[in-house]
Structure formats: structure tokens, C-alpha cells
N, C-alpha and C positions, 0 to 999 in steps of 0.2 A: 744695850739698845739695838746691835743688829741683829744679836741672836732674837727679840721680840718681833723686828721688823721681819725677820727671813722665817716666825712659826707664823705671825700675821699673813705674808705671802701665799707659805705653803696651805696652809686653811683654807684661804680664798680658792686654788688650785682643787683642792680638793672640791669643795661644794660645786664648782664651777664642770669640772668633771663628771660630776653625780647628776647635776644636771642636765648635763649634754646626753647622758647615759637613759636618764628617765623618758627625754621627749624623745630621743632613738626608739624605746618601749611603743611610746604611746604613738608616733609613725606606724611602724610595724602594724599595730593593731588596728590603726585608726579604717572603716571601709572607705572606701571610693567614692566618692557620691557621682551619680550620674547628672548627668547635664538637665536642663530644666528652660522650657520653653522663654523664661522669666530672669532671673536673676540667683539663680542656686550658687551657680559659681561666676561669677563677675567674670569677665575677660578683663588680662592686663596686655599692658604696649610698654617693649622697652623700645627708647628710642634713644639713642644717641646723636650728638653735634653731631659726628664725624657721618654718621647715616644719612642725619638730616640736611647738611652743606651739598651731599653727592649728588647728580643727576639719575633723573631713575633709572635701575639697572635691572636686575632680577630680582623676583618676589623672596623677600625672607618672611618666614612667618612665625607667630608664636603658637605652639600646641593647643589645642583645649580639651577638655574634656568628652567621648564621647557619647552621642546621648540619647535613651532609651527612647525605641519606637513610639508610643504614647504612656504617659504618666499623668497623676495628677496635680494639678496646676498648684493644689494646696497640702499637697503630700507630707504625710507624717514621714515617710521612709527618708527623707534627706535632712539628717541632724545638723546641718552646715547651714542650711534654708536660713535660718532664723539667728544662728550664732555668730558669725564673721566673715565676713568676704573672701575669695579666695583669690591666693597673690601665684605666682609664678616667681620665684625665688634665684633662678638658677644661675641670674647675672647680679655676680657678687657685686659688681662695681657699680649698678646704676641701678637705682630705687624704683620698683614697679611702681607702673600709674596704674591708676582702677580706671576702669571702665565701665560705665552704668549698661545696661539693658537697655535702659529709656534710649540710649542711642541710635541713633541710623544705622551705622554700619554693627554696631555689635548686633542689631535685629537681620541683617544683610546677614552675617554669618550665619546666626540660628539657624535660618533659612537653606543656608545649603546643608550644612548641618542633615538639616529632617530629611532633606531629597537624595543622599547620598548613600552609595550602594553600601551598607554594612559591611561585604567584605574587602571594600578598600581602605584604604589610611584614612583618618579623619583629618573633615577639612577646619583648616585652623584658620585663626583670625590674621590679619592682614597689617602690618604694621604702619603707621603714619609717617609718612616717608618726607610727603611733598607739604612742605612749609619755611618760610625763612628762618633760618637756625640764627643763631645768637654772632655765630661769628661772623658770620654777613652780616649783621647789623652794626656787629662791632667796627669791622673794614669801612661801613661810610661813616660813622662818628668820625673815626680819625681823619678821613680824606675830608670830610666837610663838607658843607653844600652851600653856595650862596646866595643872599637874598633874592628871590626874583627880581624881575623886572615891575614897576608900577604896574602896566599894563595887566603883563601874563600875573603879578598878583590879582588884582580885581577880578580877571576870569577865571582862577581859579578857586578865589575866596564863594565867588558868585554860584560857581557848580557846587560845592561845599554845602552852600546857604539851599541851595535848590534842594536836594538829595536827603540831607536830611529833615524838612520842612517838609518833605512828600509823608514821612511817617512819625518822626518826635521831632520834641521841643528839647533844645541843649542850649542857644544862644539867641541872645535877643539882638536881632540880622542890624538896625536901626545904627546900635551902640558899634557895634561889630566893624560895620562899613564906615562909620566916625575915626573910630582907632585908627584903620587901617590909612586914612587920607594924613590924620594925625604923626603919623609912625614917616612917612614921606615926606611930610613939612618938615617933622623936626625927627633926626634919627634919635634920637637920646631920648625920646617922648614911652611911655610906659615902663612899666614892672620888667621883668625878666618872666614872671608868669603868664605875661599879656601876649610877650614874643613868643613865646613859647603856644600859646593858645592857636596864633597863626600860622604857626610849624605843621601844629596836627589839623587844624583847616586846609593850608597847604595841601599836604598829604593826600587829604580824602576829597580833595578837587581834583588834585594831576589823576587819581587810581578811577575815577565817574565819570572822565570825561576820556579817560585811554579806552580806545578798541583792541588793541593784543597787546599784550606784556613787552617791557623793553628786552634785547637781549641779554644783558647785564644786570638788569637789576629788574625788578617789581615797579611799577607805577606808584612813584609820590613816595616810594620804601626811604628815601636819601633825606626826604623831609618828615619823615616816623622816626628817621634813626635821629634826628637833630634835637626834635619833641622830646624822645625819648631821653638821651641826655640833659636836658635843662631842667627836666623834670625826674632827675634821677638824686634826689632827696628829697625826705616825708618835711610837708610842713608843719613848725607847729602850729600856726592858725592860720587850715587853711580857708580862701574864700570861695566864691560861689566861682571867681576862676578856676581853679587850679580842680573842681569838682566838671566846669564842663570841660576842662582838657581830659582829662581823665576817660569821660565819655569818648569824646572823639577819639582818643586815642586808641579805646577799646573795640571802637566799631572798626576802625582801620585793620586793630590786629586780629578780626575774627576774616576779615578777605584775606590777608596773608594766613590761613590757616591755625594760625597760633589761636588756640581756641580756649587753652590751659590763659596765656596771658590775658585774655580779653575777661578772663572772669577773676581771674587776679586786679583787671583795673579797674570792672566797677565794683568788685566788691570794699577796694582803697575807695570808691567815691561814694559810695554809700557809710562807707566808716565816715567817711570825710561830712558828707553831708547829715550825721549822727553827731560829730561835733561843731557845726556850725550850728543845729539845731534846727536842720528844716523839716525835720520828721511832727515837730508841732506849730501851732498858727502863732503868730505873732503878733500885737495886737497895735494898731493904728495911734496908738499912745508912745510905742516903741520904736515905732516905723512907720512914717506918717505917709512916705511916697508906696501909692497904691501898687505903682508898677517894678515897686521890688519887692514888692510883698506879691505882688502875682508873678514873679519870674523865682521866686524861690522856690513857691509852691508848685510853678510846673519843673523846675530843674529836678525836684525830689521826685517827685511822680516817673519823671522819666530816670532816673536813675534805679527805680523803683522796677522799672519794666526792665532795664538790662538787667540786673540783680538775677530777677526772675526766669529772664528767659534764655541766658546762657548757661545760670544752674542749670535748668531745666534739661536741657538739650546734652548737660555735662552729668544728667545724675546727682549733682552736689548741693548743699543746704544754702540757703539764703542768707544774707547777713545782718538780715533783722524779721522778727517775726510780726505779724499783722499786729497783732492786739498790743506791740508797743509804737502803734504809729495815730498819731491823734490828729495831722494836720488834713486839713478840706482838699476836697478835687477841684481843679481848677475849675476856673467860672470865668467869664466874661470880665474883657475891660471895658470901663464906663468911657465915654466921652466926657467930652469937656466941659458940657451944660451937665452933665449927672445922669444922662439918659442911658440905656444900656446900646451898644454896639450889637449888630449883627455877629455872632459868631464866625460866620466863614468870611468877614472883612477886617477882624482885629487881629493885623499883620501874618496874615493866612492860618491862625490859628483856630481849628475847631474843634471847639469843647466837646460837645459830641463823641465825635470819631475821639478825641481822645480819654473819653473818661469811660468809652466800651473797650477799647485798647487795654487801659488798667485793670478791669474787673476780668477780659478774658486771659490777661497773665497772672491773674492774679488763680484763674481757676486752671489753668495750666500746670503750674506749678503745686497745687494740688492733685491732680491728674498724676502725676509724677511721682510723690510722695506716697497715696495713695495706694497705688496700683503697681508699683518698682520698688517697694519698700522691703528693708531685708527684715522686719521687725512687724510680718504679720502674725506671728504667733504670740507674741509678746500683748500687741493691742486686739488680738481676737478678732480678728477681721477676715476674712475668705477674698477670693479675686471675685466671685461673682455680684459680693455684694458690691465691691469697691467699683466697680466697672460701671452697676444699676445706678449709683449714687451720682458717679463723673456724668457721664450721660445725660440723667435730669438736670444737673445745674447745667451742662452745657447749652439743652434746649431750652433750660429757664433763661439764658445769656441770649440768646436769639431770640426768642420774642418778644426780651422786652429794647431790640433793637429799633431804633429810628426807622419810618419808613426806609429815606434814603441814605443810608446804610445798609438795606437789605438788596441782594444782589437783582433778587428777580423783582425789583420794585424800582430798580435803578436804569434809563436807558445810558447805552453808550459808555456800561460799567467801567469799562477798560482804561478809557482815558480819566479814568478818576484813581490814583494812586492809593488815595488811601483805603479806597472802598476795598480795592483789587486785595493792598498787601493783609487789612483785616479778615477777610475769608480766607485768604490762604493761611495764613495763623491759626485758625478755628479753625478748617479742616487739616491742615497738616500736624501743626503742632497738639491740640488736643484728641478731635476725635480719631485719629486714624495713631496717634498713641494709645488712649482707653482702650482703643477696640482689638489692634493688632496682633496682640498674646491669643483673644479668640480665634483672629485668623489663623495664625500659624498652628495653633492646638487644632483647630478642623484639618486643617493640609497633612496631619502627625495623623491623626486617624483615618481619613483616607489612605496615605503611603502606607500602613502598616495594616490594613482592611485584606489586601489580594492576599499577606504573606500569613494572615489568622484562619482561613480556610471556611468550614465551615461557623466558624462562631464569626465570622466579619458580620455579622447582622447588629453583633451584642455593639461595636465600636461604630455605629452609625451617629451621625450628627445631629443633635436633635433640632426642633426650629428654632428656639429660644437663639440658639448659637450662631443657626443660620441667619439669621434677622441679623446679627450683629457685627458677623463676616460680609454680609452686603454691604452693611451701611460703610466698613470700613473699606470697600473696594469701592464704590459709589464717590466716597469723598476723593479717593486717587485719582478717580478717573475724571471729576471734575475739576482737582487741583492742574491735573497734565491741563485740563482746558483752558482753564484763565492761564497757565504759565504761558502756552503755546501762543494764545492770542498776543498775551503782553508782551511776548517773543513778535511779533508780526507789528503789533504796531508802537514799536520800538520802546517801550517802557522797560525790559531786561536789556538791563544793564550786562555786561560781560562779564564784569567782576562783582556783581552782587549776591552778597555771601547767602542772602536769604534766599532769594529766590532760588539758588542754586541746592541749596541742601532741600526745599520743598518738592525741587525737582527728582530728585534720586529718593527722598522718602516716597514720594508716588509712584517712580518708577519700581523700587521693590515689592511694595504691593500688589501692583501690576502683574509681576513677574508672578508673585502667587497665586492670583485670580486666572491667569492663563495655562495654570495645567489644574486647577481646580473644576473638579465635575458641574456644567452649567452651559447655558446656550449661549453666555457670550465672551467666554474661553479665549475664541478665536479674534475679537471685536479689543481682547484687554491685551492679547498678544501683538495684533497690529502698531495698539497705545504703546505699549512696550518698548517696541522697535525704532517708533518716531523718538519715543520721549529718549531713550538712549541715543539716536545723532545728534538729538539737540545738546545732549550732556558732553559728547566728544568736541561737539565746535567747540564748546565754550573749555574744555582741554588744549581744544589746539592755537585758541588764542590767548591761552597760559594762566588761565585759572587756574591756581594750587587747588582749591579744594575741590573744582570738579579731575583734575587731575588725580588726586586722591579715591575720589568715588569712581574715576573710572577704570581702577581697581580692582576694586568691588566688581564691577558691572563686567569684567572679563571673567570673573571668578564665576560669576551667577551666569554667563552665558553657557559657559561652560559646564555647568553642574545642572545647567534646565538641558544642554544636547545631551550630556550623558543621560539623566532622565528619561527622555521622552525615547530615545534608542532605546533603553531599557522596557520601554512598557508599551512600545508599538513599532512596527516596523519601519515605515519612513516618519522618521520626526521630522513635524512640520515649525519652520519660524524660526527654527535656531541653528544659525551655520555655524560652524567651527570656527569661522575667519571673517565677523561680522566684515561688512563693506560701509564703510562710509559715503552718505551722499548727502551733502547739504540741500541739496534740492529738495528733499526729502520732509525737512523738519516743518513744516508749515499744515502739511497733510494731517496733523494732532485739529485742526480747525477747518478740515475744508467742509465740514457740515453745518457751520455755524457763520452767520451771516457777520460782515466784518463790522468791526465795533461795537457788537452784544454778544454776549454770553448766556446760553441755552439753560434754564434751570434743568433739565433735566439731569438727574442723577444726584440733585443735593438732598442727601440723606434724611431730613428732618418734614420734607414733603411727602414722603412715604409714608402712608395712613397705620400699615401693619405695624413699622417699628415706632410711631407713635402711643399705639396701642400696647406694645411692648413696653414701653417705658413709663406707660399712665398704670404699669401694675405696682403694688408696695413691695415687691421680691421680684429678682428673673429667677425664673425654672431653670436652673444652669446646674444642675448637682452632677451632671456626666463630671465635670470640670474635677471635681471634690472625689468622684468615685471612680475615676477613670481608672484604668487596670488594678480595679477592684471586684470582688465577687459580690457582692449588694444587691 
């Protein structure tokens, strides 16, 4: 028996060998693929506890690939395009995360990337440093936290209720503020799920209504870690509880940075809400009260919309696909005679604004898939068509918007949240995603035009491209507008994860529209500079994730001074040792009169790229043929 066991052994040793020995071979031989405006080679982030617990020190970074002056977008020469992502291996001990393209910062890197001097070291990506790591969450489980006060509960539950009522539907505020009087009367009164609900309400009340971060800990972090715990077992049936803790839970941990677990929670509460069954309608035979049958169907909807736009943002698949979802969009609740309610009075819920919400994450996320997909050779698809396609639906999404939902139809946009945070969603999230790969592939043939000599005529930009590079500069430089404004009349929040990340996807834009050939170069540069103080406050009153971006934004400062030295004598706009000046940051608006917002610059009022987009194909084949002989 052991002489079987020990040729069994050996055998395995051997195959095991021959193997190791084969993909040694096929290394060796395998070529390099060059880097790829788009996703050829996925950037990874190793990130460990022990990184993420530290205060920030010096930059570590991770290598990437470097990447050919201009190529094309849909290149047969990179065999990796289409086959498997590519990981960075080299830390035995901790499992690469992938990184989409679609991202902010992995577009941030590209960026310098294209602008950097060939014969220096390649600039690499930037590791995510600044987020609450696990064992600081673990240190307030154990210490604990205890109940508020009645009082500082209500104000807190109250900002909770406020905050997220400016943009989804998770809890019905009514029932909510019942509990809460209930839970005071009598302490032994609910579930452990119900306590638990008011944990992560807690939470996202103390972090909305803080202006800088505690020394010691995060705002509301000590009632995340409490949430976190009580709801650290899967139910097995769970209810439309335990699906909105989940939500709130999630929004919490995308301000703390944790951006991996926020898409880890909704995508448990969309499981969750797959087995409660609210992905179908229910029918008034089965559930006779109206209004949980209309609080189910807005609970899925919105879980529908984080699903979608944390994938989105993360590169990653959704966790349920359109055509297995059958239940209605919300609709109105009736009054008590039978008559229909005004929508913007049935308990501040507006159908409207949120059933345009739905359709543009819904086309968001296509956008994504789309246009970052590593599987265009497989479904036969080019970037230029992918791009013409996003586009149309995008403008077919805006027209058939409600007058007042459209911004230049709206007076006094700003103090309406939801109008504000829906256009920044469509231009940050969709179009100025669609469009960006064109940007940056214009900016690639430009930087590589001086060093082609006489053939630089053949790598000119055609209009097609350009039409398409405006629009996506045009949406930045309107998003920095409404942020700035919302910035002045106090609607940016500190710690608000969204505004914050629309802020630095416009600001990188920026960055590229400012050393790009055009008469207002110097007009996106300015943008630039505001839009960066404004990103440092909100660093220095301890936002992690502008923290994290402003990272990024030393890296890019630094690579537009190298730059602009490079290719004229005094470069103008970029000091080596930017200055902060808060006075500063308000000057993104001093053109625009307080409490409106200037349509100028929103991309879909521009008659030429309208006309662009009313054709059946874009003329976009540089993309396809770019350092090609064609």
C-alpha cells in the first residue's frame, strides 16, 4: 500500500514538473503586449491591511505596462485584447484585484502614461492606500459603541432620512421614525434586524452632518462597525429589512473608501432581494396593502440602481440581468378617496426624477460593458461603433426627459438636489465615460505628431473624433460648474462619495483639454486649478477618497510641469509645489449668476455633434487604422 501511495506521489511530481516546465516555454515566448488606451492590460492594486491601517507615507506603486505612442483602439496586434486580463503576480501572498479601465483613476494613469517622456521610467499606477482597513473596524466592534442619546438619535436618524431622500428610496421615513419612538418606550421592542437598521442609519447621519473627520476615527465609522457586526450572518429569509440595511450600509462604505465592499453589499441585497421575490409584481390577491407592495417595488428599483452603478464605476457584472426582471417602475401612491397624489407630495417621493434615475443606470452600465469590454473580438464589435450607439441612447435619454428635470428649463437648478445630482450622473458617469478613450487617443496623436516629422500630417485628428473630444470636455467643464455652484450654496457635502469622485473625473479631463491644441486650453486650465483646491479642502477635512484622488492629482500635476517644460519654454499653470488657497475655490462660478447654472457647454445643445449623431455610422476608422498603412 505505500509502495502505491509513494509511485502515486511520485507521478503527480512529475506531471506537476512538466508542467511548471511547459508554461516556463510558453513565458519565454509569449510577446509583450503594449499598453492600450482602453483595457489591453487591466491595471492591478495589491493592497494589504497592514498598508491600509498606515497613515499616508510615500507613494508605493505598482508597475504597468509601457505604452505605444499611438495604436489602434481595435488592434489585431495585442492577442491578450480579447483573451484574459492581465494580473501582476509578483506578491505571493496577496491575490491581485483587477482594475477596470472604466475607472477614474486607472483613466488618471493612462493619462500620464501618454504624456510622459519615453526616455524616462514608466509612470505606474498608484495604489489605494487611504480607506478604513478591516482591523480598525474590527478595534470598534470590540470597544463598542452605545446607544445614542433619544435626542442626538432623532438628529441623526433625521439627517439619514434627509440625504438619502435628496436621491433614492431605501426606507419608508413614516414607519422608520415609529420604530425609533417605539425602541425608547420599550428597549426590547424589535428584531435585532430592525437594531441593526438604525446602527447604519446612525452611521450615515453622524458622517452628513460632520464637517472634517474625527481624529480617531471616521464620522458614524463606530456605528458601521456595530451594523456591521449584527449583521455579520446571511439570512435565511431575508426581509425587505435586512435588504435596506444592506443598502445603507453600502452607501456608508463607499465614503469610507471601501469601494470593493460596497459592491459586495448591494450585490447580497439584490441576491437578497431575488429571493424575497421583488424583481416580480405581486399581485393585490397576495398583498392586499398597497403600500408594501409600492415600497417593494421602489426598494428593488433602488437596489437595482446601486447594483449598477458601483459595478459600473468597479468594471464588474451585475447581479442580475435586465430581461430576468418583470416587476413595474414605481408609480404613484393613491390617496385615501382612490384619487392619484401629486408625485412630488407622496412623502417626497418623485416618480419622475426617479424612474429617469433607473433608465440612465440602466444605460450606464451598458456604456460600460459596451465600450471596456474585454470580449470585443469575440462579439464583433469595434470602439467606434460602440461609442455611436452609447451616445444615441444617451440623447434619446434626454429628450425624453420631463421639462423640469432638464437643467436649462429649471430656474434656481441648484437648490433642487435631485435635478443637480441627475445631470451630473449623465454627464460624469455616462457621457464623459463613452467619450474619454476618444479623448485620450486624440491627446496620443497629438504627443506623438512633433516626434513623426514629416508624416505628422498622416496622425491628424479627424472631425468625426473631434466633435467627440469636445463634447467630452464640454460635459467636465459643466460638471466642475454645477459641483462648484453646489459647493457655494452648501449642497456638497464633505464626505460625499459622489460628488467627490464627479469632481476629480472632471478634473482629469480638464487636465487633458488644457494642454490640447484649441482656443480654450488656457480657460480648462484655470478649471483645473479651482477644481483641484476644491478637491484638497475636501483632503484636508479627511475625506478618504478625495484623499486618495489627491494622489492622483500630485502625480498629474507633475507629469502636465514635466510636459509643458518639455514642449515650451515657460510652462504656464503648473507649479511644481501647487499652493493652496481656499479662497480660491468659488472662482469655478464667479461667471455665473448665484442660484443658476449657465447652459452653456452642455454637450447635446451643440447642433454639429447633434448632427453627428443623427448619422447611421461615425466616420471614426483612424481609430481601427491608426498606425496602419491604409
Amino acid at each position: 500500500m505505500s509502495k502505491l501511495l509513494a509511485s502515486r506521489a511520485g507521478k503527480f511530481i512529475d506531471e506537476l514538473l512538466e508542467e511548471i516546465e511547459c508554461l516556463k516555454r510558453q513565458q519565454n515566448t509569449r510577446p509583450v503586449p503594449d499598453s492600450h488606451p482602453l483595457d489591453v492590460c487591466p491595471l492591478d492594486e495589491h493592497v494589504s491591511q497592514g498598508i491600509a491601517a498606515e497613515p499616508m507615507g510615500p507613494q508605493t506603486t505598482v508597475p504597468a505596462p509601457r505604452p505605444a505612442r499611438v495604436e489602434n483602439v481595435d488592434s489585431e496586434i495585442h492577442p491578450t485584447f480579447n483573451d484574459a486580463p492581465w494580473f501582476d503576480n509578483r506578491n505571493a501572498f496577496q491575490t491581485p484585484i483587477l482594475i477596470s479601465e472604466a475607472a477614474d483613476t486607472a483613466f488618471a494613469t493612462r493619462f500620464r502614461q501618454v504624456i510622459s517622456d519615453p526616455r524616462a521610467p514608466e509612470p505606474t499606477h498608484l495604489l489605494r492606500v487611504n480607506y478604513a482597513s478591516d482591523d480598525a473596524l474590527m478595534s470598534l466592534v470590540e470597544s463598542g459603541v452605545p446607544w445614542p442619546s433619544q435626542s442626538r438619535a432623532r438628529f441623526l436618524l433625521e439627517a439619514a432620512l434627509k440625504y438619502i431622500g435628496r436621491c433614492y428610496y431605501i426606507v419608508r421615513a413614516d414607519e422608520v421614525k415609529e420604530g425609533l419612538s417605539q425602541i425608547f418606550m420599550n428597549p426590547t421592542w424589535g428584531s435585532p434586524v430592525v437594531c441593526c437598521r438604525f446602527w447604519a442609519l446612525f452611521a450615515l447621519g453622524e458622517l452628513y452632518t460632520s464637517r472634517v473627520a474625527a481624529t480617531q476615527s471616521y464620522p458614524g465609522m463606530a456605528y458601521f462597525a456595530q451594523a456591521s457586526k449584527m449583521l455579520g450572518y446571511l439570512n435565511e429569509r431575508p426581509g425587505t429589512e435586512v435588504i435596506e440595511t444592506l443598502l445603507v450600509l453600502s452607501m456608508y462604505s463607499l465614503a469610507l473608501n471601501r469601494r470593493y465592499s460596497a459592491y459586495i453589499l448591494s450585490g447580497t441585497a439584490m441576491r437578497s432581494a431575488i429571493v424575497v421575490g421583488l424583481h416580480f409584481n405581486i399581485s393585490d390577491t397576495q398583498l392586499s396593502d398597497f403600500d408594501t407592495r409600492e415600497h417593494r417595488k421602489r426598494l428593488f428599483w433602488t437596489t437595482y440602481i446601486f447594483d449598477r452603478m458601483w459595478g459600473a464605476s468597479l468594471g464588474h457584472p451585475p447581479a442580475i440581468h435586465d430581461d430576468e426582471i418583470e416587476v413595474d417602475l414605481p408609480s404613484v401612491l393613491p390617496l385615501s378617496d382612490g384619487t392619484g397624489v401629486d408625485q412630488l407630495t407622496s412623502n417626497g417621493f418623485d416618480s419622475q426624477y426617479y424612474v429617469a434615475h433607473i433608465e440612465l443606470t440602466r444605460r450606464l452600465a451598458n456604456v460600460v460593458r459596451s465600450i471596456y469590454t474585454l470580449r470585443r473580438k469575440q462579439l464583433n464589435a469595434q470602439l467606434s461603433s460602440q461609442v455611436h450607439q452609447s451616445l444615441q441612447d444617451l440623447q434619446a435619454w434626454v429628450n425624453r426627459l420631463p421639462p423640469r428635470l432638464q437643467i436649462e428649463h429649471t430656474p434656481g437648478v441648484v437648490s433642487d438636489w435631485k435635478v443637480v445630482s441627475l445631470h451630473l450622473s449623465f454627464y460624469q458617469k455616462c457621457v464623459i465615460i463613452a467619450t474619454r478613450p476618444i479623448l485620450l487617443h486624440a491627446l496620443r496623436i497629438q504627443v506623438a505628431a512633433p516626434q513623426e516629422g514629416p508624416t505628422a500630417s498622416s496622425f491628424q485628428v479627424p472631425t468625426t473624433a473631434l466633435a467627440l473630444s469636445e463634447a467630452c470636455v464640454r460635459c467636465a467643464r459643466h460638471s466642475a460648474q454645477l459641483l462648484a455652484q453646489s459647493w457655494i450654496d452648501g449642497f456638497f457635502f464633505t464626505f460625499d462619495c459622489f460628488y467627490t469622485q464627479y469632481l476629480f473625473s472632471s478634473l482629469v479631463v480638464l487636465a487633458i483639454a488644457s494642454i490640447l491644441d484649441g482656443q480654450d486650453n488656457q480657460a480648462d486650465r484655470d478649471t483645473f486649478e479651482e477644481a483641484s483646491h476644491l478637491l484638497r479642502e475636501l483632503k484636508e477635512a479627511g475625506n478618504c477618497i478625495a484623499q486618495e484622488y489627491c494622489h492622483h492629482l500630485e502625480a498629474i500635476e507633475a507629469a502636465l510641469f514635466a510636459y509643458t517644460k518639455s514642449t515650451i519654454a515657460e510652462p504656464p499653470g503648473f507649479p511644481e509645489a501647487p499652493v493652496i488657497d481656499a479662497a480660491t475655490t468659488s472662482r469655478l462660478s464667479q461667471h455665473m449668476p448665484q442660484g443658476a447654472i449657465s447652459t452653456a457647454g452642455v454637450p447635446w445643445t451643440d447642433s454639429s455633434l447633434q448632427q453627428l449623431l443623427s448619422q447611421p455610422a461615425l466616420d471614426m476608422q483612424f481609430l481601427e487604422d491608426a498606425v496602419r498603412d491604409t
